[in-house]
N, C-alpha and C positions, 0 to 999 in steps of 0.2 A: 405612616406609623409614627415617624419622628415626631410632626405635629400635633397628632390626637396624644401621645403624650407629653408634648408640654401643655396642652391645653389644660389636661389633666393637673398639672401643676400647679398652674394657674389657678384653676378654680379650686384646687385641695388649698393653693397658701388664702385665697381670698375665704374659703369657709374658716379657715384656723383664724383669719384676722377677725372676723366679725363674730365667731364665739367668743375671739378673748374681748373684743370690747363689751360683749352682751355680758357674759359672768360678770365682768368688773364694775359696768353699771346696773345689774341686775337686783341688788339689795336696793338701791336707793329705787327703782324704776315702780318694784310691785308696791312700793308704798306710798303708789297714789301721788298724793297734792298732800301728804301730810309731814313730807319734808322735802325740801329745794337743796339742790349742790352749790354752795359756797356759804363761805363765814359771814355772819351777821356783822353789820357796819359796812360791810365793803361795797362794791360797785352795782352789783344785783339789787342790795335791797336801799342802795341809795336815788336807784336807775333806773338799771334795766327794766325791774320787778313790773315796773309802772310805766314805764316807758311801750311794754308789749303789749299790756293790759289794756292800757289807753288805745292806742293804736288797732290794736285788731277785734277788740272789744266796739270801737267807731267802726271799722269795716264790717263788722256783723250786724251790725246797724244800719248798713247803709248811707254811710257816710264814709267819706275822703277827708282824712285829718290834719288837715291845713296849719289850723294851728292849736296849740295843747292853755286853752284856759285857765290849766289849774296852778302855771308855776308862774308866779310872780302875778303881772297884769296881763300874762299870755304872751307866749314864747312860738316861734314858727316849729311845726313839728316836723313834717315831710321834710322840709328840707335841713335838718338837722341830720347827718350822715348815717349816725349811729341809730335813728329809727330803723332802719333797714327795711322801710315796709316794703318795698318790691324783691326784698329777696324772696325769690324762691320756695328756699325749706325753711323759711318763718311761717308758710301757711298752715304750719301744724297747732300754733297759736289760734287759728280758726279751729280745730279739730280737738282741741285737749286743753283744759283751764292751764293758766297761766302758770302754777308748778310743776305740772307734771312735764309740760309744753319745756319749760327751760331745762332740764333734765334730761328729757328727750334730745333734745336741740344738742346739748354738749357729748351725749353717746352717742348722737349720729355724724356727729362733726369729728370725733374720736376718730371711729372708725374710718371716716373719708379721708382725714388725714394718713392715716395706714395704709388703707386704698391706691393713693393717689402716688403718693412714694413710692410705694409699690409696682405699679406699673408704670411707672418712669422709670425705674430701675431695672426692669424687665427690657424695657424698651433697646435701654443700654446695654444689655447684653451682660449685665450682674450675674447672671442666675439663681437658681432658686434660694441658696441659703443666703447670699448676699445679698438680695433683693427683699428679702426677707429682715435681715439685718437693720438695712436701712429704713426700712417701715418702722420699726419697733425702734429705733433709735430716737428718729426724728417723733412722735409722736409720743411718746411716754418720756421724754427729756424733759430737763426741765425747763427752758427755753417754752415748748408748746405747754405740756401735760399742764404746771403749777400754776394756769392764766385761770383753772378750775377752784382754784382756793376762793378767789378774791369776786369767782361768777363775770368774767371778762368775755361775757359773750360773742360779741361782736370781732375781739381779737379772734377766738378761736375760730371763728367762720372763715374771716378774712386769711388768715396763714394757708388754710386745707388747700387755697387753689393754685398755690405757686409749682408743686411740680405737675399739673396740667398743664400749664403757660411754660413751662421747661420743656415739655413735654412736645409740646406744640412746637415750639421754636424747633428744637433738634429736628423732627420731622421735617420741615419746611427747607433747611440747611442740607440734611441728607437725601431727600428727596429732588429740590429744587422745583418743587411744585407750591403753585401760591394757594391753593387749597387749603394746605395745610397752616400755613400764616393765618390765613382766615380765620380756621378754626381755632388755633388758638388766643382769638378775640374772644371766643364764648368765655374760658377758666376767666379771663380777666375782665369782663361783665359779671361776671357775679362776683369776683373780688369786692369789683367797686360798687355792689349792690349789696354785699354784707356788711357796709357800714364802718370801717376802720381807715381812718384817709392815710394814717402816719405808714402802719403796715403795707398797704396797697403802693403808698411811695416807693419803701425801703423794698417791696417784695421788685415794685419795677426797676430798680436801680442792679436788681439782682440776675433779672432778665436779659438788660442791655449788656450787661457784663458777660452773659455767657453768652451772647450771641457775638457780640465784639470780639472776644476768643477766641470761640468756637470757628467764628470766619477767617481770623488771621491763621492759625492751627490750621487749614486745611489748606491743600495745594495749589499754587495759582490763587489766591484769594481774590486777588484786584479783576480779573475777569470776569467772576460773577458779584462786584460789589454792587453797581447798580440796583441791577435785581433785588439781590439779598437786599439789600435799603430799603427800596419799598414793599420786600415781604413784612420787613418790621415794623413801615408805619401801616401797612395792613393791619396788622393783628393790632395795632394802638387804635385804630381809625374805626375797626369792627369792633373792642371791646368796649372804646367810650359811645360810641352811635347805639351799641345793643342798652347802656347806659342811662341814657341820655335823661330819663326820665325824673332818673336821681341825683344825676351832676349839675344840670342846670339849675334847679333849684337855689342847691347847696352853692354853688361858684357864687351865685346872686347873693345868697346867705355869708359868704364868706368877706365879701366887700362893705360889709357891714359889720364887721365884728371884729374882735381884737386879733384874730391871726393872724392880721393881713400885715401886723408889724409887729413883734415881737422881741424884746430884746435878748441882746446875746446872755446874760446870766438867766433869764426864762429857758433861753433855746438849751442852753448848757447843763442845765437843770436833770438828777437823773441820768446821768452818765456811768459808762458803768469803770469802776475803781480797779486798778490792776491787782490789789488785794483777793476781787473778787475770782480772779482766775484758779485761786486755789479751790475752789468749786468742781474744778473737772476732776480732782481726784479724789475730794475730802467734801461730799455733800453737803454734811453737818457741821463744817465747821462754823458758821456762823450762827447755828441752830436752824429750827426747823420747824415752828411753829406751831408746833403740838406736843410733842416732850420734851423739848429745849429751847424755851423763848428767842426769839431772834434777835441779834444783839450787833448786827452788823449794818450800814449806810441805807438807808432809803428801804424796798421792801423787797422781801426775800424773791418774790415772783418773777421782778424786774432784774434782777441780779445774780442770780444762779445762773450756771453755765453748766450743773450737772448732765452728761448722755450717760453714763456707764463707763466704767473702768476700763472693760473690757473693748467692746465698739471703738474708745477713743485711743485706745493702744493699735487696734488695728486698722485704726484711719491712719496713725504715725505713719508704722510697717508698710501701709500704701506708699506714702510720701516719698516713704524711702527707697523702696522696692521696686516701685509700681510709675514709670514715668511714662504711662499711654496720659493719648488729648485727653483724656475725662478725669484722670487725678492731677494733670496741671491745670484744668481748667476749673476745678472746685476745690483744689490747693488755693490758688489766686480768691476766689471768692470768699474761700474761710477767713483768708489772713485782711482781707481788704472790709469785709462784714466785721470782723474784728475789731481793727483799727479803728472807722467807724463807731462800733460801738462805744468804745473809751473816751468819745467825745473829749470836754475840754483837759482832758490829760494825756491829750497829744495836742501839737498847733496845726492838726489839718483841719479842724473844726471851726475855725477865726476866720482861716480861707473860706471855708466850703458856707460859712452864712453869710459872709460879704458878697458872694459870687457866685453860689451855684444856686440857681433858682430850687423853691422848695425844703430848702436848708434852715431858713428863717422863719418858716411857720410851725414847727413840731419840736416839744422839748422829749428830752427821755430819747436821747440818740442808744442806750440801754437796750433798746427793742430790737436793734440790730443784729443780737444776739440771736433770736429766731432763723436769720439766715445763714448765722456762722451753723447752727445746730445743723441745718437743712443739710449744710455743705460737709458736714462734720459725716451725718449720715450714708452721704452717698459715698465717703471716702471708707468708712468703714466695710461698703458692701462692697466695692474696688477692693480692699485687703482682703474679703472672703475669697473671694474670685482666683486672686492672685496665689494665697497660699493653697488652694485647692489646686491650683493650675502646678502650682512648685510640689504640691505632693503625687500628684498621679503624674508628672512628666521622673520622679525619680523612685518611688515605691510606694504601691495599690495601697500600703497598709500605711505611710504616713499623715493619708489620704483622714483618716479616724482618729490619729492622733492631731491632725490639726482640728476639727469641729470638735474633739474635747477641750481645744484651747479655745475654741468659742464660746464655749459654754454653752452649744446648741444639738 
């Protein structure tokens, strides 16, 4: 009985996620191909727009698009990362003209995003309004949600699959079976099949991180580290081999092109400004792009750190309240995805491109911000848990007055 009612849960929160993402792209979806989601000049229609076109427009053709003729004296296009033509849910681009297709693309990535959150947070033992919390956090933040202004397709693809790779990992760690390592190869092949190489980094740096924790945090660690090592380059070894079709390419692509060296005012480039942190409780204050011109460093998308007032008061309350493994272990990753992010206005940034491999090819260290959101997310659904936990261990009825302090 116990199970048929969480399942029930399960599927009531998963039907509420995907109404709210259907309403809210609903207006743009029934109007066809006679309007595209995002601002004119930005990435879509300097890119993407044609980048899809071309691509799956040659694959309905019956061709394999090598290389793209039309930009300069022909550019390689497959192995250019951000085609993404072996992704998966790009073959809606066969199924639907090119506007409606990128529209589609961004409300189905919406929602998977909410999804996927979601039952990593389930997993964890959040429950429902915290699991809940955390879906709606990470995904409508501005970290993910404001990558829709600018039509930053390929980002948003690439973010959606980092809590199935969290996902996975936890499984493998609590179960001790390499099944599940495996399977968490799959979330991270279509990472690296959505097209974002910088994301896909910072999301795997975010991974090692909580597996590194998550093993030390457990009893006896050194007994099962062996193991656990090669559950890890399992899932590394499955997700680039499921891969491979895209990476080799692109690797060959890369030894040829300017990322291969990069200097440090490029890599430093797009860092995010400690100014900007006033974002987490003042959205607008640098304005907003639509009634308040934006008037603050670089561009609002890359540099907002907004989740909600709320959400981010009760990720604190975790912090403070709440010291199980999973608010020290996404405590550490918020503050460390943070730091991180502020690139060269800290000196870890000087170190980490002189010496940590992958550091030296990607500017806009800003991005990092997605993982701070993720971890922000899941601490917020740790505070639901908790105060729910602190209101029915002391009166049924404070039980109600705390989810009116969530605004839920």
């Amino acid at each position: 009985m116990k199970e048929r009612q969480g399942l029930k849960e399960v599927w009531a929160a998963i039907t509420f996620l995907f109404a709210l993402a259907t309403l809210y792209f609903l207006p743009v979806l029934i109007k066809g191909n006679s309007q595209v989601l995002s601002s004119i000049g930005t990435d879509t229609w300097s890119q993407y727009f044609y980048w899809r076109y071309f691509g799956y427009t040659s694959i309905a053709n019956g061709e394999l698009p090598l290389w793209n003729p039309y930009i300069f004296s022909g550019t390689p296009y497959i192995a250019g990362i951000q085609s993404a033509i072996f992704y998966p849910l790009n073959l809606l681009y066969l199924l639907f003209a090119t506007p409606f297709g990128i529209n589609l693309n961004i409300a189905i990535h919406c929602f998977l995003a909410s999804l996927f959150t979601y039952l990593f947070a389930r997993y964890l033992d959040l429950g429902r309004m915290g699991s809940l919390l955390s879906a709606l956090t990470f995904t409508y933040g501005a970290p993910y949600f404001f990558h829709i202004y600018p039509g930053h397709l390929s980002n948003l693809s690439t973010m959606v699959w980092l809590p199935l790779m969290l996902m996975g990992i936890e499984a493998f760690l609590k179960n001790q079976e390499m099944k599940y390592a495996v399977l968490s190869g799959l979330p991270l092949s279509m990472q690296i099949l959505a097209g974002h190489a910088q994301y896909l980094f910072y999301s795997n740096i975010a991974v090692a991180l909580y597996f590194f924790i998550s093993l030390i945090a457990r009893e006896r660690p050194w007994e099962k580290l062996p193991y656990s090592v090669i559950g890890f380059f399992s899932f590394l070894i499955t997700g680039t081999a499921l891969s491979a079709v895209q990476l080799l390419p692109t690797l060959e692509l890369t030894r040829h092109s300017v990322r291969e060296a990069l200097t440090y005012e490029w890599v430093s480039a797009f860092s995010l400004p400690p100014e900007k942190l006033i974002t987490l409780l003042i959205p607008d204050f640098f304005g907003n792009l639509l009634d308040v011109s934006y008037w603050g460093k670089n561009y609002l998308w890359e540099m907002s750190v907004y989740l909600g007032v709320i959400p981010f008061a009760i990720a604190v309350l975790a912090i403070i309240f709440d010291h199980s493994r999973h608010v020290l272990i996404f405590s550490f990753i918020a503050a460390a995805s943070l730091i991180l992010a502020l690139g060269d206005h800290t000196p870890l940034l000087r170190f980490l491109y002189h010496f940590a491999p992958g550091f030296s090819m990607f500017r806009g260290l800003s991005k990092f911000t997605f993982v701070f959101a993720f971890a922000v997310s899941m601490l917020a659904g740790c505070g639901v848990k908790k105060l729910t936990t602190l209101a029915e261990e002391k009166r049924p009825e404070l039980r109600y007055a705390a989810y009116a302090l969530l605004g839920i």
